[in-house]
Kinemage of the C-alpha trace (Angstrom):
@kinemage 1
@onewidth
@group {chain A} dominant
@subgroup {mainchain}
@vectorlist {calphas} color= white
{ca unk a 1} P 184.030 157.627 90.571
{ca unk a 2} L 185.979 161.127 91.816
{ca unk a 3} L 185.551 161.529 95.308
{ca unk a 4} L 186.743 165.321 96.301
{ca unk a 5} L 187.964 166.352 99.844
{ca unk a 6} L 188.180 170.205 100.375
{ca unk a 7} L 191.506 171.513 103.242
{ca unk a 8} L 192.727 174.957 103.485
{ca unk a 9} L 189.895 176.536 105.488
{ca unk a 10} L 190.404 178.511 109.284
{ca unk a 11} L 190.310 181.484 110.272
{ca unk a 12} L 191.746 184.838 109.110
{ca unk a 13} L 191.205 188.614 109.443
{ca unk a 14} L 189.161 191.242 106.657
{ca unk a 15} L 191.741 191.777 104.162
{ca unk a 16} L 193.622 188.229 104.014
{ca unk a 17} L 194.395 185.185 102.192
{ca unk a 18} L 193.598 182.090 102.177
{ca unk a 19} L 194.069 179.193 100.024
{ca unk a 20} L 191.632 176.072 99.837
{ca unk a 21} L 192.390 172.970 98.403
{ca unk a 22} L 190.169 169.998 96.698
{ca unk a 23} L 192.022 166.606 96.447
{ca unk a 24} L 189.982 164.152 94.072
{ca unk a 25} L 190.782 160.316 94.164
{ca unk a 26} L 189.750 157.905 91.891
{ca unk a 27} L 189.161 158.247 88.326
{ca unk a 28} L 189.336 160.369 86.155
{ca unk a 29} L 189.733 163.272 88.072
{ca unk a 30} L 191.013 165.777 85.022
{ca unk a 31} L 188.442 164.873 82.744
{ca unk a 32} L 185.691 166.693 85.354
{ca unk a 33} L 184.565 170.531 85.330
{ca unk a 34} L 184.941 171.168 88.919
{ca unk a 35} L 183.082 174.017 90.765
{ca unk a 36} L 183.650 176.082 93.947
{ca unk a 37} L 180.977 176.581 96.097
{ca unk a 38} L 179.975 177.867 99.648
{ca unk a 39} L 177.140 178.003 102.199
{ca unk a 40} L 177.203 180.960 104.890
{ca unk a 41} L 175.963 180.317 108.312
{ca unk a 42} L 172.087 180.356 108.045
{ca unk a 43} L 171.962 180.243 104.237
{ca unk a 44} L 171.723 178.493 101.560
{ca unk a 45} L 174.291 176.789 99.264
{ca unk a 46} L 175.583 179.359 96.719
{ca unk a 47} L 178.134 178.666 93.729
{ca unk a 48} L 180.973 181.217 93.386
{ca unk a 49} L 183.015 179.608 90.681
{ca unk a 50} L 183.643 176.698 88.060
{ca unk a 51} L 186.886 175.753 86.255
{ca unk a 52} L 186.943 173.877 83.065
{ca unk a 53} L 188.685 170.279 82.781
{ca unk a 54} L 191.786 171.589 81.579
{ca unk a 55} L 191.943 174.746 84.074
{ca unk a 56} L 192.176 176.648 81.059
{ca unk a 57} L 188.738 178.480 81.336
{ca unk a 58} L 187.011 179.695 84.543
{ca unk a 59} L 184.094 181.717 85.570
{ca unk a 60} L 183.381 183.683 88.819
{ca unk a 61} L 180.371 184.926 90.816
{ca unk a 62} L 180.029 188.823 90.553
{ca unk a 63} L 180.406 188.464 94.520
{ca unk a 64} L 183.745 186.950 94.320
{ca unk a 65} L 185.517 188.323 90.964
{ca unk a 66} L 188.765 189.566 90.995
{ca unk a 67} L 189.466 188.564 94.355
{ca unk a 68} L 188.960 184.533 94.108
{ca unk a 69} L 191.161 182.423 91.508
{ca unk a 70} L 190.183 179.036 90.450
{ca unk a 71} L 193.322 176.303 89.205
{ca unk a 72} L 194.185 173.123 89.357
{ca unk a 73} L 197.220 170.737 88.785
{ca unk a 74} L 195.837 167.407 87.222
{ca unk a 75} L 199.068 165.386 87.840
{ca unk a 76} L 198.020 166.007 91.492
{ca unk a 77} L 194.288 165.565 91.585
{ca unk a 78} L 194.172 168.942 93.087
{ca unk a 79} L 191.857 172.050 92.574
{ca unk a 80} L 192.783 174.902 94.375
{ca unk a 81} L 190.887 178.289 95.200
{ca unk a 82} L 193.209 181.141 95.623
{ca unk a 83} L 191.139 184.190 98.004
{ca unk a 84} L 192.454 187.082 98.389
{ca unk a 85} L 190.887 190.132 100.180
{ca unk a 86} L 188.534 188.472 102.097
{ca unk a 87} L 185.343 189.857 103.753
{ca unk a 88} L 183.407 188.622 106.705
{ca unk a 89} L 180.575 187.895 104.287
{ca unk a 90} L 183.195 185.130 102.999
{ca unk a 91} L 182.402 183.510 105.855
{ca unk a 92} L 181.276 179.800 105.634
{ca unk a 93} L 181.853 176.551 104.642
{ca unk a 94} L 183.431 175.761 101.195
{ca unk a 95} L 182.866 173.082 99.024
{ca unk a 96} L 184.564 171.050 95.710
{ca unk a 97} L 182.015 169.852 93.366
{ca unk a 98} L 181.483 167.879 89.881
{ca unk a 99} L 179.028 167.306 88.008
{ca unk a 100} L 177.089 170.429 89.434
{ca unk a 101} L 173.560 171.405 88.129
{ca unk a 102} L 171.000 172.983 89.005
{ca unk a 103} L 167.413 171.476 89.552
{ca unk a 104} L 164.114 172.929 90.972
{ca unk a 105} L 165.363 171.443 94.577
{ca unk a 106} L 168.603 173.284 94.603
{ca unk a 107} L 172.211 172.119 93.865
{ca unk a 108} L 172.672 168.626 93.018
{ca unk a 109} L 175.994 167.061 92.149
{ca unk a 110} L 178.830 165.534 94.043
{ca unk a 111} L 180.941 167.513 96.449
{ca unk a 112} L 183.146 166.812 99.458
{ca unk a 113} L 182.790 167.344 103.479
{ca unk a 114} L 183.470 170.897 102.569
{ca unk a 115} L 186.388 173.331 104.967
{ca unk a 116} L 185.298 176.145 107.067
{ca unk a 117} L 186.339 179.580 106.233
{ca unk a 118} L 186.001 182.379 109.140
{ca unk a 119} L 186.695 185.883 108.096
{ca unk a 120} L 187.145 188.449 111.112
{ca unk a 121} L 186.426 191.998 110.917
């Protein structure tokens, strides 16, 4: 069982970068699609992106395309979200997550404790 633990979150201004990271323990961490997502304060969950097992495919919310980049390094368990640019409505809390689907309840899947992401204006 992967469990995932998001870092890299704070605060930065409109216009800057930030990079978060997802740490998965246990096994077998590269043989999981991951997925990126985040909740803004006073909504709901929303996914932004997903990168294959391999990092060699990945797919991006219209909101977030060309300005987010998904990787990850599998000999370190890590997942990484590259953000450049950022807006204020980038604002929230960020999550890792496998196994993500979507039922008639919402998101459902595994993710971590998530790391908060401020953008100033």
């Amino acid at each position: 069982q992967v469990q995932l633990v998001e870092s890299g979150g704070g605060l930065v201004q409109s216009g800057g970068s930030l990079r978060l990271s997802c740490v998965g323990s246990g096994c077998p961490f590269s043989q999981n699609h991951l997925s990126w997502l985040r909740q803004p304060p006073g909504k709901a969950l929303e996914w932004i992106a997903d990168i294959s097992y391999n990092g060699r495919g990945a797919n991006y919310a219209a909101s977030v395309k060309g300005r987010f980049t998904a990787s990850r390094d599998n000999d370190k368990n890590t997942a990484y979200l590259q953000m450049d640019n950022l807006k204020p409505e980038d604002s929230g809390v960020y999550y890792c997550a496998k196994d993500l689907r979507l039922t008639s309840t919402g998101f459902a899947g595994s993710w971590g404790p998530g790391t908060e992401v401020t953008v100033s204006s």
